[in-house]
C-alpha positions as a Markdown table, in Angstrom:
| # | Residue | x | y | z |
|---|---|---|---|---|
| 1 | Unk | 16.0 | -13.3 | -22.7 |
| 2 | Unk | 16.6 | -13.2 | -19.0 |
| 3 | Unk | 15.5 | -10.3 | -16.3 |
| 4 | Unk | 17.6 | -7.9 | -14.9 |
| 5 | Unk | 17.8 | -8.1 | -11.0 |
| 6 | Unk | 21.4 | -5.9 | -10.5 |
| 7 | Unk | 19.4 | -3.3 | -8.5 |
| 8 | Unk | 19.5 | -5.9 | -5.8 |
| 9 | Unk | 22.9 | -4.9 | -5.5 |
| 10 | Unk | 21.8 | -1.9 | -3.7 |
| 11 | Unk | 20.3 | -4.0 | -0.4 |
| 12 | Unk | 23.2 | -3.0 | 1.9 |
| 13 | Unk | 22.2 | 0.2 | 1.2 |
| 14 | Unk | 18.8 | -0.1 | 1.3 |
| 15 | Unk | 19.8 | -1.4 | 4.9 |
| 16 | Unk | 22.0 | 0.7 | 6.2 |
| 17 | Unk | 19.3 | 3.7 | 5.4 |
| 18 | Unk | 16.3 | 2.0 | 7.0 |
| 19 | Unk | 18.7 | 2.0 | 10.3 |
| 20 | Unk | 20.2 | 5.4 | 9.9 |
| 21 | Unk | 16.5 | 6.6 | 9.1 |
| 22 | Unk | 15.2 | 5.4 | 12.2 |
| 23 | Unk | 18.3 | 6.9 | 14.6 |
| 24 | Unk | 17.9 | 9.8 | 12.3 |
| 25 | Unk | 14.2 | 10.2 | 13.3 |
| 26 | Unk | 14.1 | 8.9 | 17.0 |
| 27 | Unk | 17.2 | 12.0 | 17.3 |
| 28 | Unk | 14.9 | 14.5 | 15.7 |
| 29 | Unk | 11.7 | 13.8 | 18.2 |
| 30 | Unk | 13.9 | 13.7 | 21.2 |
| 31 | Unk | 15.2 | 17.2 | 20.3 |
| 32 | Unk | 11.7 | 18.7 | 19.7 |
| 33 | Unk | 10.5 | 17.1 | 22.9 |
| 34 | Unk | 8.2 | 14.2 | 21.2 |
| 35 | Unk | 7.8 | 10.9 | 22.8 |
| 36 | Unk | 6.3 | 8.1 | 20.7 |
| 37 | Unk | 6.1 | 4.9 | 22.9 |
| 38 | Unk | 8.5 | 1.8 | 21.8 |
| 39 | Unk | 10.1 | 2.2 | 19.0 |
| 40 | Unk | 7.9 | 4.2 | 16.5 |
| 41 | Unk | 10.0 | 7.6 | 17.1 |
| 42 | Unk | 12.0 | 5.6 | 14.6 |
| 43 | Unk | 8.9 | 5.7 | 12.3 |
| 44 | Unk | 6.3 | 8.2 | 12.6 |
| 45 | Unk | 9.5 | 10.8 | 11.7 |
| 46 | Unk | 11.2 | 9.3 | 8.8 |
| 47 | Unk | 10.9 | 7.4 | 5.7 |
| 48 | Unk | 13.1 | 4.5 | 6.7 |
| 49 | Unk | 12.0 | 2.2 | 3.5 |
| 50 | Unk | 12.5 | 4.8 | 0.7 |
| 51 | Unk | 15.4 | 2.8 | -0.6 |
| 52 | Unk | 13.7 | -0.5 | -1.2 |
| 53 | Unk | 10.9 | 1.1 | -2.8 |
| 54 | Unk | 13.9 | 2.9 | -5.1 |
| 55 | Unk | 15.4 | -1.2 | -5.9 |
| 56 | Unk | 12.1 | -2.4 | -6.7 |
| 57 | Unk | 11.3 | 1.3 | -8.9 |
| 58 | Unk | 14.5 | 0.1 | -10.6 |
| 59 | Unk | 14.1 | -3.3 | -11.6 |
| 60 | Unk | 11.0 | -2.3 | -13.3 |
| 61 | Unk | 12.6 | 0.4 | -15.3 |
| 62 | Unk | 15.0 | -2.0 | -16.0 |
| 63 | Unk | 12.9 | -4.9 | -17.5 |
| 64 | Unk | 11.1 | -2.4 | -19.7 |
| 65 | Unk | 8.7 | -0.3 | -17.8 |
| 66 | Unk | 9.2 | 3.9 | -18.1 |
| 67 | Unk | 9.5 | 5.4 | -15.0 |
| 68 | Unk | 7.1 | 7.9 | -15.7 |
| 69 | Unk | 4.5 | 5.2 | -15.1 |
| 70 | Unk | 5.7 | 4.0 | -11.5 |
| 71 | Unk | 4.3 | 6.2 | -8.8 |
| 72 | Unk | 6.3 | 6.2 | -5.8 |
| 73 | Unk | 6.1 | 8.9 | -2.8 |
| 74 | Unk | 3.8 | 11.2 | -3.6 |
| 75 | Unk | 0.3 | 9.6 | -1.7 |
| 76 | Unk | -2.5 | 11.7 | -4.1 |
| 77 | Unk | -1.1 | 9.3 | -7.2 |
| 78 | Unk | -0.9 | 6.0 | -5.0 |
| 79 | Unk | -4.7 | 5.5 | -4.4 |
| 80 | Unk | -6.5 | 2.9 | -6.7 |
| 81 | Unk | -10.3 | 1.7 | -6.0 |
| 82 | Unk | -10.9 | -0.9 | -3.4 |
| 83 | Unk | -14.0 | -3.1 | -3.2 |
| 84 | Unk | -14.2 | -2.5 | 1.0 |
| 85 | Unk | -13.4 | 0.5 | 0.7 |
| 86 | Unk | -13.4 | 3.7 | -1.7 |
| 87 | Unk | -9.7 | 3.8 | -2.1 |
| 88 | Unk | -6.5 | 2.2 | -1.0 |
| 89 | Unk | -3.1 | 4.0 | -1.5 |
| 90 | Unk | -0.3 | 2.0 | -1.9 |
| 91 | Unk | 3.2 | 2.4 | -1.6 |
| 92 | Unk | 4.1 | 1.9 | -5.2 |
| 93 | Unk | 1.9 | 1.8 | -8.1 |
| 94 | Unk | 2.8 | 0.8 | -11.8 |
| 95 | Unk | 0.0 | 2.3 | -14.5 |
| 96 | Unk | 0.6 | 2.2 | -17.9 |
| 97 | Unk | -1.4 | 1.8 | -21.3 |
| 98 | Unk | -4.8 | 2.6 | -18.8 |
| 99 | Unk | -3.9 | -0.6 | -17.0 |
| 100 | Unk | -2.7 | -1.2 | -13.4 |
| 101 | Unk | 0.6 | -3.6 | -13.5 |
| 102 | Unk | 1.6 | -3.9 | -10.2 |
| 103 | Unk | 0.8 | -2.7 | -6.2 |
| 104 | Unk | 3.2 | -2.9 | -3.6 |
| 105 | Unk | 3.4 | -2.5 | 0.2 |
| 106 | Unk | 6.3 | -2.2 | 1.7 |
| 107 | Unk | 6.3 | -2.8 | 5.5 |
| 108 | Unk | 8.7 | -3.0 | 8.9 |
| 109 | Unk | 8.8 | -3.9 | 12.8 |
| 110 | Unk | 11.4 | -3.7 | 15.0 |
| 111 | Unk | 11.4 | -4.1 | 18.6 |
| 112 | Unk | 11.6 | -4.5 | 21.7 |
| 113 | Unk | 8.2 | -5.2 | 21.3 |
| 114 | Unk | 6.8 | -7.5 | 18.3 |
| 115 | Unk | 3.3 | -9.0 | 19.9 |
| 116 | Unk | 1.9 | -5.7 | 19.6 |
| 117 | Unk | 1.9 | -5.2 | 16.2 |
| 118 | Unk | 2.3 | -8.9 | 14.7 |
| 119 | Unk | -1.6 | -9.6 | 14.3 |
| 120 | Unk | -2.5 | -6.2 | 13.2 |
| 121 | Unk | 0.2 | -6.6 | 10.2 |
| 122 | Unk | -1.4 | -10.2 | 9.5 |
| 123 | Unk | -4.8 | -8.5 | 9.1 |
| 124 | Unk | -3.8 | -5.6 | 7.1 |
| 125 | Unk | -2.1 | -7.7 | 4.7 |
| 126 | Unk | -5.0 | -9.7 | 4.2 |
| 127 | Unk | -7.1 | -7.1 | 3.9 |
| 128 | Unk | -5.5 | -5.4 | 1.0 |
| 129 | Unk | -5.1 | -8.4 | -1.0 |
| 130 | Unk | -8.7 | -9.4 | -0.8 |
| 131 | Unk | -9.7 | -5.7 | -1.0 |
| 132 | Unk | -7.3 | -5.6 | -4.5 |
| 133 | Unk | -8.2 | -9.0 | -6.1 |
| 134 | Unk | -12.0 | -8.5 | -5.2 |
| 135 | Unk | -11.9 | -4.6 | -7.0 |
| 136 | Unk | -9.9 | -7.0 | -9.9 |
| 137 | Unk | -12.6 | -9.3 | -10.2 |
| 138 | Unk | -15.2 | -6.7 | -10.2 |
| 139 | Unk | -14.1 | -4.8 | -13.2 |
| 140 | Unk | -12.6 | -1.5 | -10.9 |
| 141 | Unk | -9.4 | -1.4 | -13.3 |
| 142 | Unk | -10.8 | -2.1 | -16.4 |
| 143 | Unk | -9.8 | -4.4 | -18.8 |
| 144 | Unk | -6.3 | -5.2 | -17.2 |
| 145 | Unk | -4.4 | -8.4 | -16.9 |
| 146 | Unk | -4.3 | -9.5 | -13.2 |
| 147 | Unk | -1.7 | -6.7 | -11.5 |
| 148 | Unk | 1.5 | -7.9 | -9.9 |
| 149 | Unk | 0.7 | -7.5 | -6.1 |
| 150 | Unk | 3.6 | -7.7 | -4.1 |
| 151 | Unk | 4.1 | -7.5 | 0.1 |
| 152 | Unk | 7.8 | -6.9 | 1.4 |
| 153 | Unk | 9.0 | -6.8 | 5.1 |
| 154 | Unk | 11.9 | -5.8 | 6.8 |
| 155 | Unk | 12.2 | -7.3 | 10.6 |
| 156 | Unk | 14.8 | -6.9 | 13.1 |
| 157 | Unk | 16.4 | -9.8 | 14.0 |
| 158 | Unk | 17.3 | -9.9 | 17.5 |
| 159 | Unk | 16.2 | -12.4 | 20.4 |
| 160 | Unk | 12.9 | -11.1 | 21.3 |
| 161 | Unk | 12.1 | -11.9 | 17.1 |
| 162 | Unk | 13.8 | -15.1 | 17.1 |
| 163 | Unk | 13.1 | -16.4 | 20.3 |
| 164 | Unk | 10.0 | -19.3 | 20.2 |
| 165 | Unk | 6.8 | -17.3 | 21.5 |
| 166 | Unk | 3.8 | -18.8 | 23.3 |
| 167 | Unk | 0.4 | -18.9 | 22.7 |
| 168 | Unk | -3.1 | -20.0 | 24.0 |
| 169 | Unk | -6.2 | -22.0 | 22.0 |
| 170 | Unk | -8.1 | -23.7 | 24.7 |
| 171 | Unk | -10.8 | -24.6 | 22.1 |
| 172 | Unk | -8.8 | -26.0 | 19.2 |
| 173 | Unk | -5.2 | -26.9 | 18.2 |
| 174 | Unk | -3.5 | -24.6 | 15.9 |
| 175 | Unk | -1.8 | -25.2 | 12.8 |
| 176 | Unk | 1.6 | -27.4 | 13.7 |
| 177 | Unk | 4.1 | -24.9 | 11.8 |
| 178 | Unk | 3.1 | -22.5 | 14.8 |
| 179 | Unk | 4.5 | -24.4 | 17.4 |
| 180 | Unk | 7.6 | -23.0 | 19.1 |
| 181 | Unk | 7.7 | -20.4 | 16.2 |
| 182 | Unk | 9.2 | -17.3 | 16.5 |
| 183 | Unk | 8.2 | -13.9 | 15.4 |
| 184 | Unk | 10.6 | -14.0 | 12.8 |
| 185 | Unk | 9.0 | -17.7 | 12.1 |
| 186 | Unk | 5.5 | -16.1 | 11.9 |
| 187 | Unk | 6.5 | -13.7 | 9.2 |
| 188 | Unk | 7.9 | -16.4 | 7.2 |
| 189 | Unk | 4.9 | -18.7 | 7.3 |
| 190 | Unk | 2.8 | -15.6 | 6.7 |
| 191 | Unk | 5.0 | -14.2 | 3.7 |
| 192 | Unk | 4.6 | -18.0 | 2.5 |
| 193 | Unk | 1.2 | -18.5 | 2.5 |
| 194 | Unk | 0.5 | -15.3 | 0.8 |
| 195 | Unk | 2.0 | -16.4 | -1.9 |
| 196 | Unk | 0.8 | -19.9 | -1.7 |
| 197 | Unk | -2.8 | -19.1 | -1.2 |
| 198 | Unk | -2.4 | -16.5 | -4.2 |
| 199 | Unk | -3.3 | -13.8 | -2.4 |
| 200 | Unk | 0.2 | -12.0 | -3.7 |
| 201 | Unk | 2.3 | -13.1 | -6.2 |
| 202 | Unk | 5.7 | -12.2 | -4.2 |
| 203 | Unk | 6.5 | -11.6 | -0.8 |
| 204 | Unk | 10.0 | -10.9 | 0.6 |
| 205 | Unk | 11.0 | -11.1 | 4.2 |
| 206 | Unk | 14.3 | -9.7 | 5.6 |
| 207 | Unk | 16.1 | -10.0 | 8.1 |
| 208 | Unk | 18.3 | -8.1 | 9.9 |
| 209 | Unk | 20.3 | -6.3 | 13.0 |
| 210 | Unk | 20.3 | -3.6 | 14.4 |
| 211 | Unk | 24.4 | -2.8 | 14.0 |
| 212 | Unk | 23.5 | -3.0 | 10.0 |
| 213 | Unk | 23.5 | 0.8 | 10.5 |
| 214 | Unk | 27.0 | 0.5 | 9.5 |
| 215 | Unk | 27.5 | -3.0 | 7.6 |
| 216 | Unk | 24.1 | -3.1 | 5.7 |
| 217 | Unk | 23.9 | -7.1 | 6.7 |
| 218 | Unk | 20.5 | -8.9 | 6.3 |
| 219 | Unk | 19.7 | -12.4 | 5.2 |
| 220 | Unk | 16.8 | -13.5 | 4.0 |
| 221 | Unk | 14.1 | -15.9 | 6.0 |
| 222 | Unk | 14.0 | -18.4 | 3.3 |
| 223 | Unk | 14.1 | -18.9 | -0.6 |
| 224 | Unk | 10.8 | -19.3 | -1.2 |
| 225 | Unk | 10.3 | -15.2 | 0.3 |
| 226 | Unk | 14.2 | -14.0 | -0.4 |
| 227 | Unk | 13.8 | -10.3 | -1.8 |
| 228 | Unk | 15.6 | -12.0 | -5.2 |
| 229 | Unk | 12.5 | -14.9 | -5.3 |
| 230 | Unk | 10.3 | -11.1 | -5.2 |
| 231 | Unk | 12.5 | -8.9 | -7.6 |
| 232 | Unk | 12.6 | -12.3 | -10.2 |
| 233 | Unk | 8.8 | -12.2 | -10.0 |
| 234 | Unk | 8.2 | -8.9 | -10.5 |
| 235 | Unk | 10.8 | -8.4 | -13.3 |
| 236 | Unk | 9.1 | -11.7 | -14.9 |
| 237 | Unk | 5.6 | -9.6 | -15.0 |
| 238 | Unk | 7.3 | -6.5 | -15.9 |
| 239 | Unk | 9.3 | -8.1 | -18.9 |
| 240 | Unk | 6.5 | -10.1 | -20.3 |
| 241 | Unk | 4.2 | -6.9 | -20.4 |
| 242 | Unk | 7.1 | -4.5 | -22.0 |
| 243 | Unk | 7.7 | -7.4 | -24.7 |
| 244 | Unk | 3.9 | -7.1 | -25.9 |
């Protein structure tokens, strides 16, 4: 019996509301007076990833999972224990029969400026995965399967993003793939070795533009981290559980 991905039919939404989010929000501040630097007016207002967190809600209801047990929103019922830490709160949580499923974080960046913040999302997602699978290993969930842990990031494309990007070891070489990557390239490579160093079972990076507001066009970076490669994961987990 295959999975059910349709919900992926609602990425040009999904799109088109992370965009008209962030005008939404930037619009707001500027009439109250508020000045966040760059771009995260667009952010620190809004809730510009609701709707992929919504298509990835669905595709679990739809391969079996109630949505009574997905925890979305609400940040009190999206903490779990960490190893590193006390608690971590995800952005979407699946419980059900006493046993964590699946933990999700759902991230962004757009520009003009992407050195900033590149780093800092590196080490947050390898953080949480080795804060999750270390609480795993350790019992903090009980007798549970390994959960479904799943990273997905939206970039705007654009030629500060795609453009190759410098950088500086005077001590040692670094890894080739780096070489006259991009930002967008970075993601990629990062999204990839997540997955291939099992730190996450699925990670999704999309692309897209700023004029999306009104088309809801993005592509994705790659197969291998295509936000259908993610949704056929995690409805593969979901399914197999809900047939027990």
């Amino acid at each position: 019996m295959g999975v059910d991905l349709s919900a992926l039919d609602r990425m040009p939404q999904a799109v088109r509301h992370f965009w008209k989010a962030r005008i939404r929000a930037a619009r707001s501040q500027k009439q109250r007076g508020i000045r966040d630097q760059g771009g995260r007016s667009g952010v620190t207002a809004g809730r510009n990833l609701d709707r992929f967190v919504a298509i990835a809600r669905q595709i679990i209801i739809d391969n079996g999972i109630a949505g009574t047990e997905i925890h979305t929103g609400r940040r009190v019922s999206l903490a779990i224990p960490g190893f590193y830490r006390p608690t971590k709160s995800w952005d979407l949580l699946v419980v059900t029969r006493g046993q964590l499923v699946a933990a999700i974080e759902f991230k962004s960046q757009v520009g003009p400026s992407f050195g900033n913040n590149f780093n800092n999302r590196v080490e947050e997602a390898l953080g949480n995965a080795t804060d999750l699978n270390t609480a795993f290993r350790e019992g903090a969930f009980g007798e549970s399967a390994k959960p479904f842990l799943g990273f997905f990031f939206v970039l705007e494309e654009c030629p500060q993003s795609t453009t190759p990007v410098r950088f500086v070891s005077p001590h040692f070489p670094a890894m080739p793939e780096f070489e006259d990557a991009s930002y967008a390239d970075r993601y990629e490579i990062l999204c990839r070795k997540l997955v291939q160093e099992q730190l996450y079972d699925a990670a999704a990076l999309v692309l897209t533009k700023a004029g999306a507001a009104r088309t809801g066009a993005y592509r994705a970076a790659s197969d291998l981290t295509s936000p259908r490669r993610f949704a056929s994961t995690l409805a593969g987990k979901i399914a197999a559980l809900a047939a027990e």
